[in-house]
Backbone as CSV, one residue per row, in Angstrom:
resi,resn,N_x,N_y,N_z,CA_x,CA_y,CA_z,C_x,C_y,C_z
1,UNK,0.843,-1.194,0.000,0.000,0.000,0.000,0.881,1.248,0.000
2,UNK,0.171,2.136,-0.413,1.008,3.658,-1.052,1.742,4.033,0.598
3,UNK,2.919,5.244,0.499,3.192,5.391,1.882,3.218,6.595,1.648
4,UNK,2.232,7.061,2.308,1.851,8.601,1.744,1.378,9.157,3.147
5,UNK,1.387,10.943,3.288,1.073,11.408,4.485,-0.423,11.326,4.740
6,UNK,-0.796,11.325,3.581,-2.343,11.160,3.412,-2.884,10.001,4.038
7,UNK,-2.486,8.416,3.721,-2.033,7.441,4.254,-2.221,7.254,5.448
8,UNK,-1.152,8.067,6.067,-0.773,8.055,7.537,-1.800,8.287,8.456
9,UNK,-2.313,9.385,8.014,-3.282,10.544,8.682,-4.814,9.551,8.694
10,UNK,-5.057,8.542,7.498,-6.073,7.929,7.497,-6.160,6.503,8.502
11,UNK,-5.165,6.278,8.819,-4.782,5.177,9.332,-4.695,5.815,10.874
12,UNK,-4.152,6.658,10.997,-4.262,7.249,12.569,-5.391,7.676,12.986
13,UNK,-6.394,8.178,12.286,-7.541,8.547,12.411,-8.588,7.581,12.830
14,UNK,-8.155,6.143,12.184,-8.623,5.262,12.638,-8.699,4.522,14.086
15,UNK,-7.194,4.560,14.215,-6.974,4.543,15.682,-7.459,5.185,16.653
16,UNK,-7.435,6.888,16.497,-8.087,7.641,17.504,-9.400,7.540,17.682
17,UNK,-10.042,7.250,16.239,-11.698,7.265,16.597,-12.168,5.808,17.319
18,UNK,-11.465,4.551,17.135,-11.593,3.499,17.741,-11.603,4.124,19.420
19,UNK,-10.256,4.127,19.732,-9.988,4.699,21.209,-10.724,5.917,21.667
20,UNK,-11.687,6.611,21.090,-12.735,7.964,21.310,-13.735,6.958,22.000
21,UNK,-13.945,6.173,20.577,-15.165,5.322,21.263,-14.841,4.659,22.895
22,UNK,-13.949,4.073,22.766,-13.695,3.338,24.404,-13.657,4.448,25.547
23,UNK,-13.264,5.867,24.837,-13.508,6.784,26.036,-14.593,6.312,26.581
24,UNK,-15.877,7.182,25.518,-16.794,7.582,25.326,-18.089,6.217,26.229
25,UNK,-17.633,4.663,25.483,-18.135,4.180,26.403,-17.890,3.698,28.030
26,UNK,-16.560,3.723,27.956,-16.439,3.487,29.431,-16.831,4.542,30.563
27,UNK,-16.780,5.910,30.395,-17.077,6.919,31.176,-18.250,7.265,30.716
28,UNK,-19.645,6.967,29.769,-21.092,7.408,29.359,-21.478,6.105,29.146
29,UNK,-20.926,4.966,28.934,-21.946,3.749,28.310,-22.897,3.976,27.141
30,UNK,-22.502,5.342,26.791,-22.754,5.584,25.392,-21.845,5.378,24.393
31,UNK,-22.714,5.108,22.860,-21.806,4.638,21.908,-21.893,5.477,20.715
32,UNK,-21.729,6.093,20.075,-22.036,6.429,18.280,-21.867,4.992,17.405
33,UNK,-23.574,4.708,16.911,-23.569,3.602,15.826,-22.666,3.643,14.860
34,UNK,-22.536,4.656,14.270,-21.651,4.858,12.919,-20.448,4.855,13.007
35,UNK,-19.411,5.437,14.229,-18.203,5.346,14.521,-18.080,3.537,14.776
36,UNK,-18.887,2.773,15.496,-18.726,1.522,16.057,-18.683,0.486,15.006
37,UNK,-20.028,1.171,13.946,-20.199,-0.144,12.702,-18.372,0.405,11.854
38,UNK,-18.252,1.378,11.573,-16.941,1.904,11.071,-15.719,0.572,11.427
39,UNK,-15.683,0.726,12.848,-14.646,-0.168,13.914,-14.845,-1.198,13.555
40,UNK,-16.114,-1.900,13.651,-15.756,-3.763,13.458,-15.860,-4.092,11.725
41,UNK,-16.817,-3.102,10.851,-16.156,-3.308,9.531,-14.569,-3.124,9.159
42,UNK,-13.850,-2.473,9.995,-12.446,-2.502,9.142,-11.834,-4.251,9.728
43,UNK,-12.441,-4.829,10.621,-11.905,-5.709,11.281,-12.011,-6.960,10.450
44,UNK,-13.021,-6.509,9.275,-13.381,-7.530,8.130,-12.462,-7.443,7.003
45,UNK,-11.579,-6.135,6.823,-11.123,-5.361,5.361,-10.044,-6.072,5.891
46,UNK,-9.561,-7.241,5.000,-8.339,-8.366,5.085,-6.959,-7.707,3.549
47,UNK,-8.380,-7.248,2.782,-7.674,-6.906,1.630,-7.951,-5.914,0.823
48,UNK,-7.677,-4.563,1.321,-8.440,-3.217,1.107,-7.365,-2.831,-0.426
49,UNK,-8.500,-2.095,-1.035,-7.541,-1.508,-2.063,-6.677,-0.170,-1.814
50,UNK,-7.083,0.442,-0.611,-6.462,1.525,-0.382,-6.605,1.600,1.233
51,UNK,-5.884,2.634,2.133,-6.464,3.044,3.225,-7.325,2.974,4.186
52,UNK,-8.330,4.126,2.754,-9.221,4.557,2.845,-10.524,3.211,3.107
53,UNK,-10.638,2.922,1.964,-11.068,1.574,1.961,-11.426,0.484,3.412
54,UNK,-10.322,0.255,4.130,-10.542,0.207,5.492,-11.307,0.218,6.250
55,UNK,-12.124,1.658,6.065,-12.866,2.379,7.161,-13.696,2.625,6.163
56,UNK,-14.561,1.995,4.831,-15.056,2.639,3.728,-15.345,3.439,3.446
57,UNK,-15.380,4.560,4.010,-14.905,5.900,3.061,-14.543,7.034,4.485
58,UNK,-14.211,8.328,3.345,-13.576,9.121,4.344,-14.521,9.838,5.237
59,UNK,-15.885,10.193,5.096,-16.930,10.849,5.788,-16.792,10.009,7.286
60,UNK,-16.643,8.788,6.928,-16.971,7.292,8.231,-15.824,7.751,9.358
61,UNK,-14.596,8.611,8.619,-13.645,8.948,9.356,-13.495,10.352,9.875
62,UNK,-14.540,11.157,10.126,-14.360,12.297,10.416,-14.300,12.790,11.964
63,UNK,-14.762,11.708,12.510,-14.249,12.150,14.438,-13.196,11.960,14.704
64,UNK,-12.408,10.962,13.672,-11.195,10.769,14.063,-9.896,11.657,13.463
65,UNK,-10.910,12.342,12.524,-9.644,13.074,11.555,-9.578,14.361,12.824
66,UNK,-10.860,14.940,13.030,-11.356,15.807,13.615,-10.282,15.632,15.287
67,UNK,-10.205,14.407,15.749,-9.379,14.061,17.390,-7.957,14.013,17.076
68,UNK,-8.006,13.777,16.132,-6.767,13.830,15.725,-5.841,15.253,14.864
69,UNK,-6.424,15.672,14.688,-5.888,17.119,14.315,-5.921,17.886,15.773
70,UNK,-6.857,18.288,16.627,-6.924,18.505,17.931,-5.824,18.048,18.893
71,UNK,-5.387,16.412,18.582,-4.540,16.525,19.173,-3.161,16.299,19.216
72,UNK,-2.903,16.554,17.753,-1.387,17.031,17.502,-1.244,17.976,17.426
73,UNK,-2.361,19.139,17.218,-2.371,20.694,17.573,-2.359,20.936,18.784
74,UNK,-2.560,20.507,20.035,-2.576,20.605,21.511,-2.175,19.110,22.024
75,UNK,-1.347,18.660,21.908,-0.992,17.479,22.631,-0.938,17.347,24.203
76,UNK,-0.679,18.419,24.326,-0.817,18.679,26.027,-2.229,18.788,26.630
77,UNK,-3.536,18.673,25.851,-4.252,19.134,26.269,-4.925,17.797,27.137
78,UNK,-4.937,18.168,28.557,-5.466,16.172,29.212,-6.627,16.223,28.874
79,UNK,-7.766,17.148,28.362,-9.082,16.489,27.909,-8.719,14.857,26.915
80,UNK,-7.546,15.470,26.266,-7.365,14.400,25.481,-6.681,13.131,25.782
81,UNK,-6.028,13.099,27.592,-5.190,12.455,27.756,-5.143,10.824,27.618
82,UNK,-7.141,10.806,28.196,-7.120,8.774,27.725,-7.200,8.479,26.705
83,UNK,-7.391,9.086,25.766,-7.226,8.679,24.301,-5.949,8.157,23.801
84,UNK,-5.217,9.486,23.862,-3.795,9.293,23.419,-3.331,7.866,23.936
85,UNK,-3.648,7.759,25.668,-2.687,7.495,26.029,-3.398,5.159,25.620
86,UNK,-4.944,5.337,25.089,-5.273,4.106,24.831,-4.709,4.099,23.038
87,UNK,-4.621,5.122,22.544,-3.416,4.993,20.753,-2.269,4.342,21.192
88,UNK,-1.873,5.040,22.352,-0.415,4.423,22.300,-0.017,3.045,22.189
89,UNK,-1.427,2.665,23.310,-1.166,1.269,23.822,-1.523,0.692,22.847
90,UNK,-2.415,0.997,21.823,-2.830,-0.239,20.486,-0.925,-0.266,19.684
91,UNK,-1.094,1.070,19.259,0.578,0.753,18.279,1.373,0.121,18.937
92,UNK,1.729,0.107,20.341,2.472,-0.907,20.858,1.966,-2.416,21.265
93,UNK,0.519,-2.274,20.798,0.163,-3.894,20.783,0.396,-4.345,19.555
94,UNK,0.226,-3.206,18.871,0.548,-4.132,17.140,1.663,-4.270,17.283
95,UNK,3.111,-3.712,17.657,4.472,-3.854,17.829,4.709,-5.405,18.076
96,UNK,3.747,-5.809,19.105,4.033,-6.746,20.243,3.326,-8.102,19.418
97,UNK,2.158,-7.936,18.776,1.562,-8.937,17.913,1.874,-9.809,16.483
98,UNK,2.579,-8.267,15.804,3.565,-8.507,14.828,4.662,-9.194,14.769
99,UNK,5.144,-9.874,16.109,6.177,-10.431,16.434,5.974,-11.871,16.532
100,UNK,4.286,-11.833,16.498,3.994,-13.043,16.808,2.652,-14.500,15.943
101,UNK,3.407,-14.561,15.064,2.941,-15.381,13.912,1.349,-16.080,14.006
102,UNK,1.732,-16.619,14.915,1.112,-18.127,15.225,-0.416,-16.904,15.878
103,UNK,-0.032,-16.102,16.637,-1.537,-15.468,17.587,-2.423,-14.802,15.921
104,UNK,-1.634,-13.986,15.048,-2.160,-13.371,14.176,-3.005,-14.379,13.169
105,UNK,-2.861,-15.529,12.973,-3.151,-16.658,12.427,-4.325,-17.119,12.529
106,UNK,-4.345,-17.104,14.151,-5.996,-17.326,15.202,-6.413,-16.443,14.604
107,UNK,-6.223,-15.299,14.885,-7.070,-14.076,14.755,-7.668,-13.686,13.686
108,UNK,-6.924,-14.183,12.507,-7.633,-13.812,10.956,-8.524,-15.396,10.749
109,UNK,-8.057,-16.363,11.179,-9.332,-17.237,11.177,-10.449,-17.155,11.754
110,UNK,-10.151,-17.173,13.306,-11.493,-16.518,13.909,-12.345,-15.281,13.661
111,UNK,-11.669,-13.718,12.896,-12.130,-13.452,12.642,-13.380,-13.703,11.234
112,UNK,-12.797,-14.500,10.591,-13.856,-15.279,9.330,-14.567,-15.240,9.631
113,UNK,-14.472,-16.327,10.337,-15.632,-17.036,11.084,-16.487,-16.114,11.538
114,UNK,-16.191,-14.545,12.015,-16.718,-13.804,12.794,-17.998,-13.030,11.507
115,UNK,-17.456,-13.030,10.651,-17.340,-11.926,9.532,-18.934,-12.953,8.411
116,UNK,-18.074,-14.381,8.658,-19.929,-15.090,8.349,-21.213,-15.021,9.245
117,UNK,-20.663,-15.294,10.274,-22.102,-14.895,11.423,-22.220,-13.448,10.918
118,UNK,-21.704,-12.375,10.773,-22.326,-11.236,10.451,-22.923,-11.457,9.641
119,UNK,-23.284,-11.795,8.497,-23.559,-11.930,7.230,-24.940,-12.631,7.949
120,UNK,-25.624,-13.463,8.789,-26.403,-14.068,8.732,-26.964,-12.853,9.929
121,UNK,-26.515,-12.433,10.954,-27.045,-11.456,11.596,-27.398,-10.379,11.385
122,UNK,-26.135,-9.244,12.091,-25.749,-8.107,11.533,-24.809,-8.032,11.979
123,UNK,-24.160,-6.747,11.423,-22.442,-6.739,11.835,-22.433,-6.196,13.202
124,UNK,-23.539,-5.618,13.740,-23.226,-5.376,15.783,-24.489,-6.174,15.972
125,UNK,-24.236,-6.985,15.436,-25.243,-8.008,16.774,-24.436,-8.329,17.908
126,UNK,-25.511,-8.627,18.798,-24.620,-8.969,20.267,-24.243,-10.278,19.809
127,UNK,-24.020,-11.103,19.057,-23.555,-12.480,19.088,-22.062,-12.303,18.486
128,UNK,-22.379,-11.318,17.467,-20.915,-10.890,16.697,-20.172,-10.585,17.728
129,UNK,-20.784,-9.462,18.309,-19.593,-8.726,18.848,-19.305,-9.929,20.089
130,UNK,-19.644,-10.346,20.558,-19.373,-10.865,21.901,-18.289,-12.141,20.837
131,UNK,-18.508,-12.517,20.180,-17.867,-13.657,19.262,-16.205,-12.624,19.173
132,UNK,-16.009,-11.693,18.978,-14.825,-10.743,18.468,-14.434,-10.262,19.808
133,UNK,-15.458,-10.167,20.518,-14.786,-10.049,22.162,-13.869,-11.070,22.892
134,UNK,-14.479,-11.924,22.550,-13.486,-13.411,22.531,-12.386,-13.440,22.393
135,UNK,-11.898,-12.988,20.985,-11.049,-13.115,20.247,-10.171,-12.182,20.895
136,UNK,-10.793,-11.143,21.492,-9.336,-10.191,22.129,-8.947,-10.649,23.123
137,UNK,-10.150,-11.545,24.073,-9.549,-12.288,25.136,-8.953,-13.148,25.366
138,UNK,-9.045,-13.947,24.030,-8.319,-15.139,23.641,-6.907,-15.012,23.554
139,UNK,-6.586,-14.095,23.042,-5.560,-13.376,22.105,-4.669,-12.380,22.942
140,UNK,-5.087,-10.986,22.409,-4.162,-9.890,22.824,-4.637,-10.087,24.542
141,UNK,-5.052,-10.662,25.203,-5.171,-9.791,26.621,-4.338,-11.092,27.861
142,UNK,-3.538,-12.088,26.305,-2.654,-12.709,27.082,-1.217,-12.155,27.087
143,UNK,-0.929,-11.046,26.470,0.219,-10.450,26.207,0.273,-10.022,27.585
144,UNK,1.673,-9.338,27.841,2.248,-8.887,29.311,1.737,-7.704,29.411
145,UNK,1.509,-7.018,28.011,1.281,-5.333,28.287,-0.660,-5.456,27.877
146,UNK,-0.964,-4.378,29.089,-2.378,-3.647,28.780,-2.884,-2.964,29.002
147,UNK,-3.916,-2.341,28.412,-4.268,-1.346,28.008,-5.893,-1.329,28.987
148,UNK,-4.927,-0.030,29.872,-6.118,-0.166,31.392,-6.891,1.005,31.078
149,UNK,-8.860,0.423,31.230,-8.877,1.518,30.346,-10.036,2.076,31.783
150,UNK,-10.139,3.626,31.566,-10.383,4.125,33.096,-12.145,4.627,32.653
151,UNK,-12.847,4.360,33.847,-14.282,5.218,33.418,-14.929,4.728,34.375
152,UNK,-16.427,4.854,34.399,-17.386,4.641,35.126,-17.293,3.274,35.793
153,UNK,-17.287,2.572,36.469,-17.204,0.920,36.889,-18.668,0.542,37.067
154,UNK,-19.745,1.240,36.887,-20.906,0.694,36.307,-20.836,0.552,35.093
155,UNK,-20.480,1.017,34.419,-20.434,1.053,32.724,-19.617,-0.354,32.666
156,UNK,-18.488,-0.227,32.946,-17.195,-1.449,32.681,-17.617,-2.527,33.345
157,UNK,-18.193,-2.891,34.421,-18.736,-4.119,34.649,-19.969,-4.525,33.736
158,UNK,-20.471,-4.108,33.236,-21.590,-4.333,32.174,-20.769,-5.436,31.084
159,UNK,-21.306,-6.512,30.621,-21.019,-7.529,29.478,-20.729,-6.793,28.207
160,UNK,-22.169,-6.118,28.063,-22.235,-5.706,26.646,-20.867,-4.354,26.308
161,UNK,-20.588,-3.972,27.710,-19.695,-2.578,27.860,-18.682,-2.860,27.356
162,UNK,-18.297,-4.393,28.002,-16.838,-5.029,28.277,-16.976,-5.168,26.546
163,UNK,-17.336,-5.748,26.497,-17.459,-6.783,24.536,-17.003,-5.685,23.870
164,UNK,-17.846,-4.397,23.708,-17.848,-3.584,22.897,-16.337,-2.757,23.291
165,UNK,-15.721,-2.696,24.220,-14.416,-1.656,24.544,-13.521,-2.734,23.863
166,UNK,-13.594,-4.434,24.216,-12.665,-5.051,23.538,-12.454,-5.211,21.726
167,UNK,-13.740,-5.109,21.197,-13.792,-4.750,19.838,-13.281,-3.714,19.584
168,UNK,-13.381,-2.643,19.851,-12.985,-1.084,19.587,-10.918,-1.189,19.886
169,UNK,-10.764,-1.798,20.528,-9.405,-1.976,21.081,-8.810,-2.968,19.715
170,UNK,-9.536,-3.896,19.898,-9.369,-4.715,18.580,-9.074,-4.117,17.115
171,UNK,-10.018,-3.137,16.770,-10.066,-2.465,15.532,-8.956,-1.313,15.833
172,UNK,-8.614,-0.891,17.055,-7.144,-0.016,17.012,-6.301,-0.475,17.217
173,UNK,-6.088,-1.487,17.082,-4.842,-2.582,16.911,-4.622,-2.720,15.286
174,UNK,-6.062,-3.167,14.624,-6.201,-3.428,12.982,-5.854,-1.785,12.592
175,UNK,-6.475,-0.745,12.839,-5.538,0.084,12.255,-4.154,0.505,12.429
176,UNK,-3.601,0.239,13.551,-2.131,0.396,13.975,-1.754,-0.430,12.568
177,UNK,-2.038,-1.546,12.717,-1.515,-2.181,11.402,-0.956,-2.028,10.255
178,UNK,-2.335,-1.181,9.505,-2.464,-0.244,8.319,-1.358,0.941,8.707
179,UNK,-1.423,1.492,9.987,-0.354,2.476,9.601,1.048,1.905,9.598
180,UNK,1.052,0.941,10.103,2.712,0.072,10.224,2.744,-0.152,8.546
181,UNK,1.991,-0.848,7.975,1.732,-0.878,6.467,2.594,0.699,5.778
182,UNK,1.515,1.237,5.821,1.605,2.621,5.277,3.215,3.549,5.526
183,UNK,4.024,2.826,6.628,5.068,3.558,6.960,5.484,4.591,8.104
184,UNK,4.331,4.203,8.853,4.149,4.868,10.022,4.890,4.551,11.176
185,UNK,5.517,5.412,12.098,6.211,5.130,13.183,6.113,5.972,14.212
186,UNK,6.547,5.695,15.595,6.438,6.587,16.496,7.323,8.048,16.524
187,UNK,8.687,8.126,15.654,8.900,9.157,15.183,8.749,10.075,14.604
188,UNK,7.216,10.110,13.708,6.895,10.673,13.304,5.957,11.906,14.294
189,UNK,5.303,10.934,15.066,4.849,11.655,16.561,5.986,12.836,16.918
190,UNK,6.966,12.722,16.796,7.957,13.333,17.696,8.111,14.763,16.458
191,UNK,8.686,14.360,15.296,9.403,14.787,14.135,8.467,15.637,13.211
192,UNK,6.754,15.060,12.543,6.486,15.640,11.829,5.262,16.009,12.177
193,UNK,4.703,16.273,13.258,3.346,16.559,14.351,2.679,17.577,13.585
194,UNK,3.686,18.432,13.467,2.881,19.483,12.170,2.111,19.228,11.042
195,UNK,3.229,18.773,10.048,2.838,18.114,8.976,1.274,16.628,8.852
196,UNK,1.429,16.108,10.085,0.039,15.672,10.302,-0.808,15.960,10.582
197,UNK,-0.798,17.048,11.438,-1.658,18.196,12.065,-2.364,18.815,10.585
198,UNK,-1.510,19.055,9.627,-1.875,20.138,8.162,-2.681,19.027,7.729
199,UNK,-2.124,17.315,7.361,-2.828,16.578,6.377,-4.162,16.407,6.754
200,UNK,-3.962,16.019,8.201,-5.212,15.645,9.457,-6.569,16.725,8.899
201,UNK,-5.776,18.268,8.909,-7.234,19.475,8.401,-7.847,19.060,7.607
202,UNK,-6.668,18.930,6.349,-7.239,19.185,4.534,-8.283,17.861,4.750
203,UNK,-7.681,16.604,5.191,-8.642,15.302,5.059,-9.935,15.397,5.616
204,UNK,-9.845,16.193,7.145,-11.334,16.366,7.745,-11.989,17.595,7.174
205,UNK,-11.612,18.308,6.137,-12.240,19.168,5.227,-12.854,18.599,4.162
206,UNK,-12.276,17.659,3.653,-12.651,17.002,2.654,-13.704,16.017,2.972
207,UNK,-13.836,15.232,4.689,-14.900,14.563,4.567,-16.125,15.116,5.026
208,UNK,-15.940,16.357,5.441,-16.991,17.382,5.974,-17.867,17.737,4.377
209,UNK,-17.073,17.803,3.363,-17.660,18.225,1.833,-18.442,17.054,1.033
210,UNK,-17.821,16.011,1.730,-18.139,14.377,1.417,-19.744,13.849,1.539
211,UNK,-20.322,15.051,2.320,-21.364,14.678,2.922,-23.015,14.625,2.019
């Protein structure tokens, strides 16, 4: 896939709006449908023709272009701090997953499997998702590192709460991916914050026109 700033910015966007959502439900137990169906469809895109594609189109990505320009323009700002700090932890789960053959293997089989029950359900049925909830428990939440995520403890003891934060975690892992794809690294965080900050605008301008 192309390694373009454009690229980058679409692929990070993905990440942040995944991790918005886990704010959003762990501290409200509220969800946005459209950001969520966004999240577990890219978890299906095995073989996207572009990016973009991913997240099927760029409008689907506009909270994240939108959190993400915000917060490479104010990085300091702690409204934003559990977000960032649940991005971080996905790119360093993809770091940590990528290393590891045999778990990624499970995961694109089981997800199949996940991706036909949708097809006979819907893609957020509670059977899906709790089926893909699995899969993170199966999987990433045997790794050493995790991703502690802070909010209401009525909300987080809830089943349906839990399922849905582990999907969303799931799908910012699948985009970490795409940006590892795309050429993305944590130096760029450091080095070209600007320059993503600029692409981050023009893209959430463009899906604001998209509409």
């Amino acid at each position: 896939m192309k390694k373009s700033w454009q690229n980058h910015v679409i692929a990070l966007a993905g990440i942040f709006q995944a991790c918005k959502c886990v704010e959003q439900l762990a501290k409200t137990g509220y969800l946005k449908t459209d950001s969520f169906e966004t999240a577990v469809q890219s978890l299906f895109e095995t073989n996207p023709e572009s990016a973009e594609a991913v997240f099927g189109s760029l409008p689907r990505l506009e909270e994240g272009l939108e959190l993400l320009k915000d917060v490479l323009e104010n990085h300091r700002d702690s409204r934003n701090r559990d977000v960032l700090r649940y991005a971080l932890g996905a790119i360093h789960l993809q770091g940590m997953l990528a290393k590891r053959k045999e778990v990624l293997y499970v995961i694109g089989n089981r997800l199949e499997k996940a991706q036909e029950q949708a097809q006979h359900f819907s893609l957020t049925h509670e059977n899906v998702i709790s089926n893909i909830a699995d899969i993170y428990t199966d999987t990433i939440s045997k790794f050493n590192y995790r991703i502690q995520v802070t909010g209401d403890y009525n909300y987080l003891q809830q089943q349906r709460v839990a399922n849905q934060v582990r999907v969303l975690l799931l799908a910012a892992i699948r985009a970490a991916t795409l940006w590892r794809q795309v050429g993305g690294s944590r130096w760029h965080f450091l080095f070209y914050r600007s320059k993503l900050a600029e692409q981050a605008s023009e893209l959430y301008q463009q899906s604001r026109q998209l509409h």
